[in-house]
N, C-alpha and C positions, 0 to 999 in steps of 0.2 A: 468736984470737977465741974467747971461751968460750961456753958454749951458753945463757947469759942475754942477754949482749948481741946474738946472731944471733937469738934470739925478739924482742926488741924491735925490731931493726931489719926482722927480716922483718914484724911488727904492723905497724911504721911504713911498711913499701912497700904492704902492703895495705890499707892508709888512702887511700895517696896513688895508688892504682889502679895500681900499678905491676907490670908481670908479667915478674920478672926471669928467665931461663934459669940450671938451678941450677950449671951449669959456667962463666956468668958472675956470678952472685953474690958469692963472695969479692971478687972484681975492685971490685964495686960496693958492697959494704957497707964496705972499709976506709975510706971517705969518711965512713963514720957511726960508725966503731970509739970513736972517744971519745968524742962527745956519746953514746952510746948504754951506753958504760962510767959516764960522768959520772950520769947517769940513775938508772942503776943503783946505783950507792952512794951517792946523795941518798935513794930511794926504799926502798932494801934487798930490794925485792918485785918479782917481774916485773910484777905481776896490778897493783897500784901504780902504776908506770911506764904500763903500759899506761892504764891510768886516764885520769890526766895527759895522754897524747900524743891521747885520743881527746878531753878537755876543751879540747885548747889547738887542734887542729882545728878545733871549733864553734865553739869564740872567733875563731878567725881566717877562718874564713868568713862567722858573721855580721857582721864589717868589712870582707866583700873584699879581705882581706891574705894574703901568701900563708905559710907557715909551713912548717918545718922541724923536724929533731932537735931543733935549736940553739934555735928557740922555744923548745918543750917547757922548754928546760934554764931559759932566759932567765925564764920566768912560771913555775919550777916552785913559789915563793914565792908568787905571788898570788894574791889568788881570784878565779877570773877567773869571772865571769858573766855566761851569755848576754845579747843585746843585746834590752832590750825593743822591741819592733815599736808604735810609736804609731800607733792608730786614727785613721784622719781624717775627717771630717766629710764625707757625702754628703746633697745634697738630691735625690729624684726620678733616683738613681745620678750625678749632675752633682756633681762637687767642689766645696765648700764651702772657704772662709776667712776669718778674722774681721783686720778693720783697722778702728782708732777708733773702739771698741764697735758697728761695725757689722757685719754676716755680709752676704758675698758668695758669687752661686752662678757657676761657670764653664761655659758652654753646651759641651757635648758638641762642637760643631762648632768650636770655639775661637772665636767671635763675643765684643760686647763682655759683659764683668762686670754681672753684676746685680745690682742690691740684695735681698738678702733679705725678702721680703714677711711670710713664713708666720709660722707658732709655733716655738718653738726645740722644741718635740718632736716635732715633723717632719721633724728631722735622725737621719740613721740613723749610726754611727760602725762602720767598716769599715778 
């Protein structure tokens, strides 16, 4: 293992919170020796790679998916970016939502649906 791919795979464990023992490391990085080779001559850069693996992270956490080397290699092609977070409509902190141009507000206590009375600029977007 050369000393590019052992910085990538070590970046890559401390991403993944991983606190490997360095007399079992070897042990544990040959699992990552290609993908982390592969990486490396797509990217040519360690600083690069790292890049990447710290991109394809946020990408795979803001979906709740879990991710790997092997991501990293799989999206190293895409542009992957992050997932917009859509604001939703609150009335008086009570969740809002619109069905057949009408806005409904949902009581905090989970009671029934209300019709929307107010002004549409009385909804706050959070």
């Amino acid at each position: 293992m050369n000393k590019e791919q052992e910085e990538i795979i070590r970046y890559f464990m401390s991403l993944k919170g991983w606190e490997v023992e360095e007399d079992k490391f070897k042990i544990v990085a040959k699992g990552y020796k290609n993908d982390a080779d592969k990486l490396y001559r797509l990217g040519k850069d360690v600083e690069k790679v790292k890049n990447k693996i710290k991109l394809t992270k946020k990408w795979c956490e803001d979906r709740d998916l879990e991710w790997s080397l092997g991501t990293a290699l799989k999206k190293w092609f895409d542009n992957m970016k992050p997932k917009e977070k859509k604001k939703k409509p609150y009335y008086r902190d009570m969740r809002m939502y619109e069905k057949g141009g009408k806005w409904f507000v949902i009581p905090n206590d989970g009671g029934e649906h209300l019709e929307f009375a107010g002004d549409k600029n009385q909804i706050t977007w959070k």
